[in-house]
C-alpha positions in Angstrom: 69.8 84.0 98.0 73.2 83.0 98.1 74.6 85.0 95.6 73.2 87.8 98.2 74.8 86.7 100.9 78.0 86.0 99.1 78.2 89.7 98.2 77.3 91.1 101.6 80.2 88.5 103.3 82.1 89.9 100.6 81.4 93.7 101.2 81.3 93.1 105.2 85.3 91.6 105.1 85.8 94.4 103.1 84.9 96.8 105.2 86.6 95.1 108.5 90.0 95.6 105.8 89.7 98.8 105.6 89.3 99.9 109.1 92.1 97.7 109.8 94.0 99.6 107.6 92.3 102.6 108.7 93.5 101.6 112.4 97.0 101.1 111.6 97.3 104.0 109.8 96.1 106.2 112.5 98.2 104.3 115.3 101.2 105.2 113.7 100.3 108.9 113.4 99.7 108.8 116.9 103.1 107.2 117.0 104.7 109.7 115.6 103.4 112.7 117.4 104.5 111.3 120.5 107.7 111.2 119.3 107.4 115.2 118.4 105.7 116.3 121.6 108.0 116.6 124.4 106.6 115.6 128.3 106.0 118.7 130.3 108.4 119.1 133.1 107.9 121.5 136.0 108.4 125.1 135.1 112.4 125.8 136.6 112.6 129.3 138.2 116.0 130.9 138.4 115.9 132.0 141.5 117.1 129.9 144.8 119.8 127.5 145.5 120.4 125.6 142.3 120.4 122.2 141.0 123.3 120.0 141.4 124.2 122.2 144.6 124.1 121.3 148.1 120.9 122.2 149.9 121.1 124.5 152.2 120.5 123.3 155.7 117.2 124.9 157.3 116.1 124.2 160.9 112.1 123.9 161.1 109.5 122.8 163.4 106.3 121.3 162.3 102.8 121.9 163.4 103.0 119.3 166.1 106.3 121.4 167.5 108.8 119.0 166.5 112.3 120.2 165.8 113.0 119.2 161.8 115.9 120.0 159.6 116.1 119.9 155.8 119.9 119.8 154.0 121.6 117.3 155.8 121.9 113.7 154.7 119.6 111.2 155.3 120.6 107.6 157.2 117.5 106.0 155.8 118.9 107.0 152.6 115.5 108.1 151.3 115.1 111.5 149.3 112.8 114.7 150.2 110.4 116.4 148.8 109.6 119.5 149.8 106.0 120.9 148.6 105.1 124.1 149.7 101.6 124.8 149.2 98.7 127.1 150.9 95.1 126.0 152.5 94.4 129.4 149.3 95.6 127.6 147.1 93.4 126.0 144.8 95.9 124.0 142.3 97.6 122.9 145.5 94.4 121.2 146.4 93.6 119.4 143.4 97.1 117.8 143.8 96.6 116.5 147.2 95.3 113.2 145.6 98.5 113.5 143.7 100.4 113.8 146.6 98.8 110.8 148.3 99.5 108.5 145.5 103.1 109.1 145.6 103.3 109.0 149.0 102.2 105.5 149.0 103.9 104.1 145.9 107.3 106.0 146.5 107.8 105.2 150.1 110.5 103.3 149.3 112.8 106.3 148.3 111.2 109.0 149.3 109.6 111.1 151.9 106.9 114.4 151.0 107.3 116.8 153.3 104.2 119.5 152.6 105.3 123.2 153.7 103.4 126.2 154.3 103.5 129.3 156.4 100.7 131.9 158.1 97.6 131.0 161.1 98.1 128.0 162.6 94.3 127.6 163.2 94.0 128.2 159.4 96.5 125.6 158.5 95.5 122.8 160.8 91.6 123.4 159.8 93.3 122.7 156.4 94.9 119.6 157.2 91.7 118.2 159.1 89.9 118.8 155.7 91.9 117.2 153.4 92.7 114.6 155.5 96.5 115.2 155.4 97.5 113.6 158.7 99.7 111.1 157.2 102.1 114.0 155.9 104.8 115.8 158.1 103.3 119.2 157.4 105.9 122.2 158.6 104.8 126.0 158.8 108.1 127.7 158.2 108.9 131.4 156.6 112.1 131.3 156.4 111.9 127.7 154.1 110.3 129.4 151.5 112.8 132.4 151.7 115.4 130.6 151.9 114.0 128.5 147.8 112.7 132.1 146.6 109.2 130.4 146.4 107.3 133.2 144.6 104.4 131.1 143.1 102.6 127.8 144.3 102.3 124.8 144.6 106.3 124.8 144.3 108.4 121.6 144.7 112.2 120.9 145.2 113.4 117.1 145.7 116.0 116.6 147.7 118.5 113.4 147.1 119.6 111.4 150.5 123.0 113.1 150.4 121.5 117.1 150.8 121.5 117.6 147.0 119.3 119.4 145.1 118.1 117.3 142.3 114.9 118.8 140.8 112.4 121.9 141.5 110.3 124.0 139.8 106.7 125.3 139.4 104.3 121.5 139.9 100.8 122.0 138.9 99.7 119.1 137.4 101.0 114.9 138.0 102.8 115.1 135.1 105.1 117.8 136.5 105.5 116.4 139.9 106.2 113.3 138.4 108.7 115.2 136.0 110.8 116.2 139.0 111.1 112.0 139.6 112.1 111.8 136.3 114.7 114.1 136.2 116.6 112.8 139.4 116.5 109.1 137.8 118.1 110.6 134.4 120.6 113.3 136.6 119.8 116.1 134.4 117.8 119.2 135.6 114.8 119.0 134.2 112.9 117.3 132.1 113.2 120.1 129.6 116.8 119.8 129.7 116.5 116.0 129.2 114.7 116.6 125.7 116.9 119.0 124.4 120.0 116.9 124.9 117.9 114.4 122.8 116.9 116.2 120.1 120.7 117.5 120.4 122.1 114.3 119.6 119.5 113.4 117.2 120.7 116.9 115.2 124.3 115.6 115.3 123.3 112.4 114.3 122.1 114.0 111.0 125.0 116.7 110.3 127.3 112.8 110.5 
């Protein structure tokens, strides 16, 4: 009876080695692919006023009538986002939660401004709905004009100083939170980011 219960302690810590091996082995594959996949940014569109360049300056009024303008600098120092979106839209509504989230934890720097155009009554049924009462929300043509918005839900963060720091197609968290990222690391886009990286790491290899 001990002999059999020496061999199955025996075959039982071999098995717990091998799926520790097993485990380490697979954790550094998983390493690795990280490494290879790149983080998807927000799709860039060519169209509109560019990153790095002053935004232009557009006068607005928001569904409660009050006068807004987008462009100049900020005295709170905080940036802007601008998210144009449509009560159609249905991506635009699965980020709403999105949207909340960041509004919370990125108070600190930054303000969300969501922007659409078309009814009134449609839009404010809209807002009621999705419970979007805590967001200045602005119904303004010539805002989406004036960023060439051709698809939604569209973004373009705006830095305290009236510069254009990020944009680009935003349908999932990843690319909203892409745009973030690219303002900290002053590049374009995230895109941009990882090709200067795997830029280096090429030159690295040709030294």
């Amino acid at each position: 009876m001990n002999t059999a219960l020496l061999i199955s302690n025996v075959v039982l810590w071999t098995l717990v080695a091998g799926l520790a091996v097993t485990v380490l082995a697979l954790a550094r594959q998983v390493g690795i692919l990280h490494e290879r996949i790149a983080p998807a940014g927000a799709l860039m569109v060519r169209g509109g006023p560019k990153v790095g360049e002053q935004a232009p300056v557009v006068d607005v009024t928001d569904i409660e009538g009050r006068d807004l303008s987008f462009g100049n600098a900020r005295e709170d120092a905080k940036s802007t986002l601008l998210f144009f979106l449509s009560p159609t839209c249905p991506v635009c509504k699965t980020l709403l939660p999105v949207l909340k989230s960041s509004q919370k934890t990125e108070r600190d720097w930054l303000e969300i401004i969501l922007t659409s155009d078309g009814d009134v009554a449609a839009q404010g049924a809209f807002i009621n709905e999705y419970q979007l009462g805590d967001f200045t929300y602005v119904l303004s043509t010539n805002l989406g004009m004036t960023y060439q918005v051709g698809k939604l839900p569209f973004a373009v963060l705006i830095d305290h100083d009236g510069i254009i720091r990020s944009k680009g197609l935003v349908n999932s968290r990843e690319h909203l939170e892409s745009l973030f990222e690219a303002k900290e690391r002053g590049v374009a886009s995230v895109q941009e980011y990882m090709a200067g990286i795997q830029k280096q790491a090429a030159e690295d290899q040709d030294d």
